[in-house]
Every structure is written in structure tokens, then in C-alpha cells.
N, CA, C and O atoms as a MOPAC input file, in Angstrom:
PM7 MOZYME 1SCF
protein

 N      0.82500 1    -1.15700 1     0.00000 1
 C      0.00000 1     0.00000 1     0.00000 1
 C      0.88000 1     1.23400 1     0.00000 1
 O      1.91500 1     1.33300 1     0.65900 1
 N      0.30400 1     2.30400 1    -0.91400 1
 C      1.14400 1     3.21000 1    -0.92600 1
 C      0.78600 1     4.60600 1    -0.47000 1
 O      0.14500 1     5.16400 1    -1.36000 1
 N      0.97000 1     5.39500 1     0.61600 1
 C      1.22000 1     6.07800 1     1.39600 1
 C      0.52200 1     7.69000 1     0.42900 1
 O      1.09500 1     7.80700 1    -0.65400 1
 N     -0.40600 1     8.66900 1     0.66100 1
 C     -0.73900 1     9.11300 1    -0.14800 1
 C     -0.06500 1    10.67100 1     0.25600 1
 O      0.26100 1    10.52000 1     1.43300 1
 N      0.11400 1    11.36600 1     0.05900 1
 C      0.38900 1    12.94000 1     1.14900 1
 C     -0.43000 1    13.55300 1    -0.06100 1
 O     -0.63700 1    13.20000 1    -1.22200 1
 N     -0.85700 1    14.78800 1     0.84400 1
 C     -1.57700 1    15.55300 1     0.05700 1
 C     -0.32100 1    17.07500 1     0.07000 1
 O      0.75900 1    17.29500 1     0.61900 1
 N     -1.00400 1    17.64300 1    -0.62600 1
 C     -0.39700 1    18.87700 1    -0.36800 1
 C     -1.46200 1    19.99800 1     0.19400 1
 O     -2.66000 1    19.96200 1    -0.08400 1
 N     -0.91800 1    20.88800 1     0.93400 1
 C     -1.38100 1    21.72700 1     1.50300 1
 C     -0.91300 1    23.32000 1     0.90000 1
 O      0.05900 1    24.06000 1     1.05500 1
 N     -2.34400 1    23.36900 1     0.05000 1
 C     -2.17600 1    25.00700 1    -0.80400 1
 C     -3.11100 1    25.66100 1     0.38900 1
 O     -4.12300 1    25.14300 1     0.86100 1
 N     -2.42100 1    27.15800 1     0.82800 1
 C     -2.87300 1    27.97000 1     1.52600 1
 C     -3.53200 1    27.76200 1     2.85100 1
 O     -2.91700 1    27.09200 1     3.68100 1
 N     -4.60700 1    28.20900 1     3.13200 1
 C     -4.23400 1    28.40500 1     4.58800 1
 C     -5.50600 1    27.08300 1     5.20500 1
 O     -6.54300 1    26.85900 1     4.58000 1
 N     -5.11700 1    26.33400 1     6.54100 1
 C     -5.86900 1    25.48200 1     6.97300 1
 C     -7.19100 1    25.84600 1     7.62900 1
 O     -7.28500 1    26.89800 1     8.26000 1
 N     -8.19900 1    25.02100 1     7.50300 1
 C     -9.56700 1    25.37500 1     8.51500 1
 C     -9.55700 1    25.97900 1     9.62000 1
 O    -10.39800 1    26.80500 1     9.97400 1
 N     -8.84600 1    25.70500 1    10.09000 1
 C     -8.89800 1    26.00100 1    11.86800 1
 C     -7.90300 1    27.67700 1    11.67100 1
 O     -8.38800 1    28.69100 1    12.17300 1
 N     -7.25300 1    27.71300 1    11.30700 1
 C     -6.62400 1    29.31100 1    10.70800 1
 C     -7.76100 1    29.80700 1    10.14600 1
 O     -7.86100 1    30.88000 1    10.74000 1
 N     -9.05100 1    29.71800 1     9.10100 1
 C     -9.37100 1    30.50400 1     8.68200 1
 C    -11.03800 1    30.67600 1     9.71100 1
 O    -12.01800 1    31.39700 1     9.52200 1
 N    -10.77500 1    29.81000 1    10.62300 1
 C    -12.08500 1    29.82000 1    11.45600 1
 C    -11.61600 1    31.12800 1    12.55800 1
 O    -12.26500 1    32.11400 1    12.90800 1
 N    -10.40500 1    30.74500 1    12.88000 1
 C     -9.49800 1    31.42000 1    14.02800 1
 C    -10.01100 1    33.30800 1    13.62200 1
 O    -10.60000 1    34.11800 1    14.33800 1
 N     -9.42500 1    33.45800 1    12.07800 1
 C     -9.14400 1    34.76900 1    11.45900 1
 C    -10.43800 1    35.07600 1    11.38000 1
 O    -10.30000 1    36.16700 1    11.93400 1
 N    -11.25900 1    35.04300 1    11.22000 1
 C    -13.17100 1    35.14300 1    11.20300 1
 C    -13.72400 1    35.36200 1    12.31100 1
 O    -14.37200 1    36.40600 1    12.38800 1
 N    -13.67400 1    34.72400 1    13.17100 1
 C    -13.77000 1    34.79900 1    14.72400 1
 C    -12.80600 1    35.85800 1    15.34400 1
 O    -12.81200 1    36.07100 1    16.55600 1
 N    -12.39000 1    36.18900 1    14.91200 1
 C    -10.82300 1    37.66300 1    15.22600 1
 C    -11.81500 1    38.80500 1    14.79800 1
 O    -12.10300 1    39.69800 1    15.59500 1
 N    -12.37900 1    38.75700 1    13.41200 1
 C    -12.80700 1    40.06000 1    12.31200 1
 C    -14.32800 1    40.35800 1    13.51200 1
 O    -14.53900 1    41.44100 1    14.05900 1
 N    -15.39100 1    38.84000 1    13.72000 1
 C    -16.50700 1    39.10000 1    14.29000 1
 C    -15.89400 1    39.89000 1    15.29300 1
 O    -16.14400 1    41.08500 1    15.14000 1
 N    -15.09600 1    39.60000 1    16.37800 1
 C    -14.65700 1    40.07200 1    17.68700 1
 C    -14.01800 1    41.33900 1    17.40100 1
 O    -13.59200 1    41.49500 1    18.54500 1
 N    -13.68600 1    42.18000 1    16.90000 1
 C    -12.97200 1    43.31100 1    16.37400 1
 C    -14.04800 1    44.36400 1    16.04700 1
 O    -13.93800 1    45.53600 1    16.40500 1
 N    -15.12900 1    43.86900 1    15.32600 1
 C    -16.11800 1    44.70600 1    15.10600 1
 C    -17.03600 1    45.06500 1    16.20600 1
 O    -17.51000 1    46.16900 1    16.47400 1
 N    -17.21200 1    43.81400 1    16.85100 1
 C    -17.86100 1    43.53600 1    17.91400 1
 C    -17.51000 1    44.90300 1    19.08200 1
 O    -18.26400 1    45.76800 1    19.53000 1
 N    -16.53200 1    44.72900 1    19.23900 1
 C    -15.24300 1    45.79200 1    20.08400 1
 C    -15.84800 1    47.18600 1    19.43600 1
 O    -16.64500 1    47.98000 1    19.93500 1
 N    -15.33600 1    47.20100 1    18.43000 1
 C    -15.51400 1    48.83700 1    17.61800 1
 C    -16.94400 1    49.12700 1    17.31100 1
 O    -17.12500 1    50.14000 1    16.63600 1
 N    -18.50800 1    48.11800 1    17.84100 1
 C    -19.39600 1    48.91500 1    17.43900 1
 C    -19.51600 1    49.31600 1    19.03200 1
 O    -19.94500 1    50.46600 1    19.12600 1
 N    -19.27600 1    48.73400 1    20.25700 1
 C    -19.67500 1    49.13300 1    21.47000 1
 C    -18.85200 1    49.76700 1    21.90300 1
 O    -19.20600 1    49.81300 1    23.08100 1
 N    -17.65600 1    50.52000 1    21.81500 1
 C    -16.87100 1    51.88600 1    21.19600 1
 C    -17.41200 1    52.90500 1    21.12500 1
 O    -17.37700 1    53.83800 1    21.92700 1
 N    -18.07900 1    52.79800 1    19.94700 1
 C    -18.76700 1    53.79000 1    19.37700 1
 C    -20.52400 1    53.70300 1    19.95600 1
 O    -21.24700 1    54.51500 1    19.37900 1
 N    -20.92100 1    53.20100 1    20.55200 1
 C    -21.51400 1    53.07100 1    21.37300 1
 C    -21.50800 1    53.88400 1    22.73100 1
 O    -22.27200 1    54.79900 1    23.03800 1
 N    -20.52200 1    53.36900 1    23.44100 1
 C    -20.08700 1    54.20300 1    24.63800 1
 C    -19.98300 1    55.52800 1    24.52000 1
 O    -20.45000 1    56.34400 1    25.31400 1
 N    -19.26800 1    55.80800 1    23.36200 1
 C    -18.84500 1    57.15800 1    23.33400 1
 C    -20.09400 1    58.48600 1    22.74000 1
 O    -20.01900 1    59.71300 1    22.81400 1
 N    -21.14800 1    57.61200 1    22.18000 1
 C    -21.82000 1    58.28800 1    22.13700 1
 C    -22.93200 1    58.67000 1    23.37200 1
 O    -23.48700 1    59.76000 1    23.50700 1
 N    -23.08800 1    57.56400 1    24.16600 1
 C    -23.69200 1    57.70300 1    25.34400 1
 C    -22.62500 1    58.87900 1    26.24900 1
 O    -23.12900 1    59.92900 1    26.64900 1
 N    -21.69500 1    58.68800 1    26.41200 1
 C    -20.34300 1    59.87200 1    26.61300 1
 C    -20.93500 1    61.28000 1    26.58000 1
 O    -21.08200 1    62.09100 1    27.49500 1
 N    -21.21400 1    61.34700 1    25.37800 1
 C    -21.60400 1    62.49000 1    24.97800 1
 C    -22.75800 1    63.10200 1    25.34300 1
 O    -22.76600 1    64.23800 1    25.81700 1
 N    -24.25900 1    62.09900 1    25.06900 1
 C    -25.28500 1    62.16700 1    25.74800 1
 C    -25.45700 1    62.75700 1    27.17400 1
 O    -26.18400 1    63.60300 1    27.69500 1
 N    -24.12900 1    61.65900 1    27.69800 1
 C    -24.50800 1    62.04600 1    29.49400 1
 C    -23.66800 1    63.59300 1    30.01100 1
 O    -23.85200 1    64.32800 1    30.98100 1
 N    -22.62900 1    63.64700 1    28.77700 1
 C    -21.47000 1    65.04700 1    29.54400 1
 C    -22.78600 1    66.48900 1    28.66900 1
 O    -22.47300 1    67.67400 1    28.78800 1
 N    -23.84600 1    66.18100 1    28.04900 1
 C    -24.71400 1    67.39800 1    27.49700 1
 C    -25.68700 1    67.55300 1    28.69900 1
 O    -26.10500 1    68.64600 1    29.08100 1
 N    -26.05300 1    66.19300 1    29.33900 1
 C    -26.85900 1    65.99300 1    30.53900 1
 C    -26.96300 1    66.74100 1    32.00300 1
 O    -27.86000 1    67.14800 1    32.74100 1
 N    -25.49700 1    66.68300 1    31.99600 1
 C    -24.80900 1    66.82400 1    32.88100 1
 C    -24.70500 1    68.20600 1    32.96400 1
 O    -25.14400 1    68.88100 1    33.89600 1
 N    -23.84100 1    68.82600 1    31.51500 1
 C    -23.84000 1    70.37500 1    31.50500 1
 C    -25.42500 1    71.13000 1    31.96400 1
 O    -25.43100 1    72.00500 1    32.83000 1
 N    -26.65100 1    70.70900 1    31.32100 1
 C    -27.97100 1    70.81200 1    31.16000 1
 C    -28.13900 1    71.41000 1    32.90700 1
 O    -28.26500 1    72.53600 1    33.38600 1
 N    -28.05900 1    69.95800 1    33.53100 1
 C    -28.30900 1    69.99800 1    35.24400 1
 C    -27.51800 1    70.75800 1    35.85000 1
 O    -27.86900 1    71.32500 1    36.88500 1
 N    -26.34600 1    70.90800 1    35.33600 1
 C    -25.77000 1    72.45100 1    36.05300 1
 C    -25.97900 1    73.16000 1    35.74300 1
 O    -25.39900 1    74.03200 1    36.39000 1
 N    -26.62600 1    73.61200 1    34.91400 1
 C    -27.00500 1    75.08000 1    34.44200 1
 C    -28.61500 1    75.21500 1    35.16600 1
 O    -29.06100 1    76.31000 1    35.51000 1
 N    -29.25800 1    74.13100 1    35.30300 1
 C    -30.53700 1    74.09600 1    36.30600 1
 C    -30.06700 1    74.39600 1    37.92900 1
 O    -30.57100 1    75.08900 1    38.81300 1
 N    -29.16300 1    73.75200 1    37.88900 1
 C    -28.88100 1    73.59000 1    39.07300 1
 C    -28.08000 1    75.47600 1    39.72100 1
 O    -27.94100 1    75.99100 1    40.83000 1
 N    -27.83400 1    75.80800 1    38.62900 1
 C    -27.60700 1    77.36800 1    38.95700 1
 C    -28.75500 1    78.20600 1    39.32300 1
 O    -28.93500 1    78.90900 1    40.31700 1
 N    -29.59600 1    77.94200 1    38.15100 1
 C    -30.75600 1    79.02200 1    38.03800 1
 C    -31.48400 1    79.04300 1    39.19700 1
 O    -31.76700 1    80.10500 1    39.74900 1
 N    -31.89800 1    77.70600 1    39.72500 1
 C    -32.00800 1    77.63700 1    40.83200 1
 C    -32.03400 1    78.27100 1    42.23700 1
 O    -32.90700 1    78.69300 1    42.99600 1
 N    -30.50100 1    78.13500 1    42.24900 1
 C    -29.59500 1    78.63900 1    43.33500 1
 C    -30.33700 1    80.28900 1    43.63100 1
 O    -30.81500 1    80.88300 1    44.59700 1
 N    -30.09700 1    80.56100 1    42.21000 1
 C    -30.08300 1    81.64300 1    41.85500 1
 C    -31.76000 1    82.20100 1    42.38700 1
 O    -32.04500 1    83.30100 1    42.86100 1
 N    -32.33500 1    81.47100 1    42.21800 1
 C    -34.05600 1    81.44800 1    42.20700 1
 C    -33.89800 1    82.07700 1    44.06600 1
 O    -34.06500 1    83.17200 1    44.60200 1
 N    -33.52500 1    80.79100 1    44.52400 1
 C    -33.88100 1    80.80900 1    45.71400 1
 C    -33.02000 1    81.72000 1    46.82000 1
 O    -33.37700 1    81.88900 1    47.98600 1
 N    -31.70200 1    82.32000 1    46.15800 1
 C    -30.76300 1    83.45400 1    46.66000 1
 C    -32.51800 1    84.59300 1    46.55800 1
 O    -32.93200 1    84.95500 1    47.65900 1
 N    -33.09900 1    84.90300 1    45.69400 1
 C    -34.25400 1    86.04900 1    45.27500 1
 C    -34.82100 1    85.58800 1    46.44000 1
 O    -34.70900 1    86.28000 1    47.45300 1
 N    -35.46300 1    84.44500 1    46.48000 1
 C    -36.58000 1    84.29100 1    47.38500 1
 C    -36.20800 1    84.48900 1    48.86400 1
 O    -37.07400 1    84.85900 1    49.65700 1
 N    -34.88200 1    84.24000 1    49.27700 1
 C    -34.37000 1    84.44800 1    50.89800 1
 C    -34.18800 1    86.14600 1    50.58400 1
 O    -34.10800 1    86.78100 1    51.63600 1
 N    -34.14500 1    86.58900 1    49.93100 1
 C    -33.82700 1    88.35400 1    49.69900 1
 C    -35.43700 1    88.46700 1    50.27600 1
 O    -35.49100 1    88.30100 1    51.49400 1
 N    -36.40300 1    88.65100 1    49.79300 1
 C    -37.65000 1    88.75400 1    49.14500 1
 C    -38.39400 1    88.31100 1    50.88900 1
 O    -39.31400 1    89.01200 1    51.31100 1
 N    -37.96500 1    87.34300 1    51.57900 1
 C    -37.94300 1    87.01100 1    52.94400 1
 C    -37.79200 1    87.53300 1    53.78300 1
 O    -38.51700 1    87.35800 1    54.76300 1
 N    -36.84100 1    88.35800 1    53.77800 1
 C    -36.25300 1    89.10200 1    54.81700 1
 C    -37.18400 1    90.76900 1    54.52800 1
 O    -37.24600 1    91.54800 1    55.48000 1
 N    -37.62500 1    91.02700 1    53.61700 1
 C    -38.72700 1    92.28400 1    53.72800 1
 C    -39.96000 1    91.83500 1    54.20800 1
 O    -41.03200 1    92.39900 1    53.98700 1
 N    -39.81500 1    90.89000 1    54.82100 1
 C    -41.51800 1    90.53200 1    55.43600 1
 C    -41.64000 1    91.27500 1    56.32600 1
 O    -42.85200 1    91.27400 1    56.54200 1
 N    -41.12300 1    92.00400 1    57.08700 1
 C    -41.28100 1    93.31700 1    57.86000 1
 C    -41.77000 1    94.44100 1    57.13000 1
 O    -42.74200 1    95.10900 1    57.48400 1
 N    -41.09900 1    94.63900 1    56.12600 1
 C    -40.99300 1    96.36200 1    55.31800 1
 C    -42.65800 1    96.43400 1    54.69500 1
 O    -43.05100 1    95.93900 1    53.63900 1
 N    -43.35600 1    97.10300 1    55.56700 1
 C    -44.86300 1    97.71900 1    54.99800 1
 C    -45.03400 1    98.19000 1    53.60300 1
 O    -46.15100 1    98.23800 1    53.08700 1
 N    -43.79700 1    98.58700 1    52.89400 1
 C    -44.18500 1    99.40200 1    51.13600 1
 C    -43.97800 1    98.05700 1    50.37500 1
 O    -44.52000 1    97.98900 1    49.27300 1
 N    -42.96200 1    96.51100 1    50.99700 1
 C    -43.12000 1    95.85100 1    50.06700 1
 C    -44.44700 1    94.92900 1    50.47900 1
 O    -44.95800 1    94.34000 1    49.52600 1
 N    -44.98500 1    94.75800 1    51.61000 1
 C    -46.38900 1    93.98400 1    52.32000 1
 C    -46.99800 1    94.50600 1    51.30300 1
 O    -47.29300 1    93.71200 1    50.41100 1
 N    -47.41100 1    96.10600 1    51.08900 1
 C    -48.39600 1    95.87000 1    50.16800 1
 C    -47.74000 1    95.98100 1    48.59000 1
 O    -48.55800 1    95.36400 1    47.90700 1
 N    -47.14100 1    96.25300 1    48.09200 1
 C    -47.06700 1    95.87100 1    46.94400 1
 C    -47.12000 1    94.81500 1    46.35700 1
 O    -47.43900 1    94.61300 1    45.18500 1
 N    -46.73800 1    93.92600 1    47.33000 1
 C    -46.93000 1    92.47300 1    46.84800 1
 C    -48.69200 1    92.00500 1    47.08000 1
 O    -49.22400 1    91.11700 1    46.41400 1
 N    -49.24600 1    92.62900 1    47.91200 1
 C    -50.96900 1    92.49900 1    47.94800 1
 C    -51.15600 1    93.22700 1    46.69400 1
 O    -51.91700 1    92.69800 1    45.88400 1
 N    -50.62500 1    94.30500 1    46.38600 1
 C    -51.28700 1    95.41500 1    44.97300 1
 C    -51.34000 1    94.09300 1    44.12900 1
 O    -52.35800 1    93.44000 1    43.90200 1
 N    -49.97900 1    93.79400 1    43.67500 1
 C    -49.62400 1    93.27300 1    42.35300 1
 C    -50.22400 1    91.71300 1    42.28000 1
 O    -51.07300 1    91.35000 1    41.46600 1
 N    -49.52900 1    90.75800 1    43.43100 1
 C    -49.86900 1    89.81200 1    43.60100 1
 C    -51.56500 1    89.36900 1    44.08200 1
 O    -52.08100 1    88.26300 1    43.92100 1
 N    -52.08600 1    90.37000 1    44.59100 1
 C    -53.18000 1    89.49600 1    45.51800 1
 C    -54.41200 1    90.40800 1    44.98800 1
 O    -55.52900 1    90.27100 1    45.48600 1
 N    -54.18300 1    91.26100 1    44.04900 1
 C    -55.47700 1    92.62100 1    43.66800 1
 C    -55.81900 1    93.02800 1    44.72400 1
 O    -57.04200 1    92.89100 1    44.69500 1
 N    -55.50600 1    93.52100 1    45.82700 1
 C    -56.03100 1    93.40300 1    47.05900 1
 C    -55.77800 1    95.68700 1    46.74500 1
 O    -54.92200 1    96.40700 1    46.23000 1
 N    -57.20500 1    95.90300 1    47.49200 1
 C    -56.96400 1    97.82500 1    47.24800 1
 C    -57.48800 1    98.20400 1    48.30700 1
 O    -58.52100 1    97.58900 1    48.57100 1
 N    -57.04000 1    99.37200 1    49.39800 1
 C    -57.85400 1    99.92000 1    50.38100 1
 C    -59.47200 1   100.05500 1    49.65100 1
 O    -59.94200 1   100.09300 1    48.51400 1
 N    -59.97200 1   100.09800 1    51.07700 1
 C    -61.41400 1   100.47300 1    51.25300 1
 C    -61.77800 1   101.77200 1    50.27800 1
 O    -61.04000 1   102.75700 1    50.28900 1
 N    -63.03200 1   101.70900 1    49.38500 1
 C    -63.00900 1   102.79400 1    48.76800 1
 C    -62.41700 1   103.45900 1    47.41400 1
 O    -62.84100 1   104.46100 1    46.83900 1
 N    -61.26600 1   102.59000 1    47.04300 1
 C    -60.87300 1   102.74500 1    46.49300 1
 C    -60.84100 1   102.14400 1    44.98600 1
 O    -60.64800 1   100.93200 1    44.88500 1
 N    -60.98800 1   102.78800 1    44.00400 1
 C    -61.31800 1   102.39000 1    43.10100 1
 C    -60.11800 1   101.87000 1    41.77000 1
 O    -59.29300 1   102.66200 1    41.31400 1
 N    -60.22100 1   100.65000 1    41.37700 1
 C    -58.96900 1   100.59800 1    40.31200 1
 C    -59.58200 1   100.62000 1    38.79600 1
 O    -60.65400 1   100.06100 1    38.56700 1
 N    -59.01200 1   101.14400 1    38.00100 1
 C    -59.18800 1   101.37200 1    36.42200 1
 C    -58.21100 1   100.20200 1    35.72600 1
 O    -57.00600 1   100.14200 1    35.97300 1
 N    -58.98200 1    99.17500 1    34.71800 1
 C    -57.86900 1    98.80700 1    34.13400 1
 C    -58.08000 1    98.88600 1    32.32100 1
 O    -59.19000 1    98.64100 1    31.85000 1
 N    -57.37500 1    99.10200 1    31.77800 1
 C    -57.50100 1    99.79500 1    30.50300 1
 C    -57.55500 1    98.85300 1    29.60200 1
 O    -56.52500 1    98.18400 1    29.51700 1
 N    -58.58400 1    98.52000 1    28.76000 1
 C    -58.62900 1    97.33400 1    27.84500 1
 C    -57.58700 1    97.56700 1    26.59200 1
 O    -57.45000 1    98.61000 1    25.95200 1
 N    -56.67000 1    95.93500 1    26.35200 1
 C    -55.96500 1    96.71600 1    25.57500 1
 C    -54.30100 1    96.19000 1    25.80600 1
 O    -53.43400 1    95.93200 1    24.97100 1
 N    -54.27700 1    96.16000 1    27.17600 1
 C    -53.30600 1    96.31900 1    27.72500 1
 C    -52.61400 1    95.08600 1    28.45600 1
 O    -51.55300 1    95.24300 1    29.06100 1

């Protein structure tokens, strides 16, 4: 019996299963990459967003402790009844101008 050899042109199964399984895993990598980084982005616009709330805020409630402390002062008691509450001495009559 005579002994057969083959020859081996280019590259074997298990090499080209190996190199395929490399390309899936590579892409795999580079779409959740680009993935992340767009969530990245999402969350650092998020983020900027809530600090800038998070100022106005501040800012809101610096007015309102101002605005607190005249709860004594009688010219702002009633102005804030004028404006806020329609509230007018006895007698007194208000005009409001259609229009306006």
C-alpha cells in the first residue's frame, strides 16, 4: 500500500475559522466603542444641562431668601398684595384699561 500525502495550498480550517472569529470580535469591540462614546456624549450634554438648572435655581432661591427678609418692610407687604393678591384699600377704586 502506498502512502498518499496531500499537499497543503494555503491556509488550513482552523486558521481561517481562528481569522473570522478575530474580524466578528474586532467589530464587535468597535461597534460598542462607538456606542459608549456616544452615550459619553449624551450624558457630559446631561450633565452640563443639570448644572445650568442647578444654577438658576440657586439663583431662584438666593431672590426668594432676599424677598424674605422684607416681610417686615410695609411698602413691600403691600405691593406684593397690589400686584400679587389685587387686594386695594377700602373705597378705592382701580381702572384697568382694555388693551393692555
Amino acid at each position: 500500500m502506498k502512502k498518499v500525502t496531500r499537499k497543503h495550498n494555503g491556509i488550513s480550517f482552523l486558521t481561517a475559522v481562528m481569522f473570522v472569529s478575530f474580524i466578528v470580535v474586532a467589530v464587535l469591540c468597535v461597534t460598542r466603542l462607538y456606542d459608549l462614546r456616544k452615550q459619553q456624549e449624551r450624558l457630559n450634554k446631561e450633565s452640563q444641562d443639570l448644572d445650568r438648572q442647578k444654577q438658576e435655581l440657586e439663583d431662584e432661591l438666593l431672590q426668594i431668601r432676599k424677598e424674605a427678609n422684607n416681610t417686615d418692610n410695609k411698602v413691600y407687604i403691600e405691593n406684593i398684595a397690589r400686584t400679587h393678591l389685587d387686594m386695594v384699600y377700602p373705597e378705592e377704586i382701580i381702572f384697568h384699561v382694555a388693551g393692555d
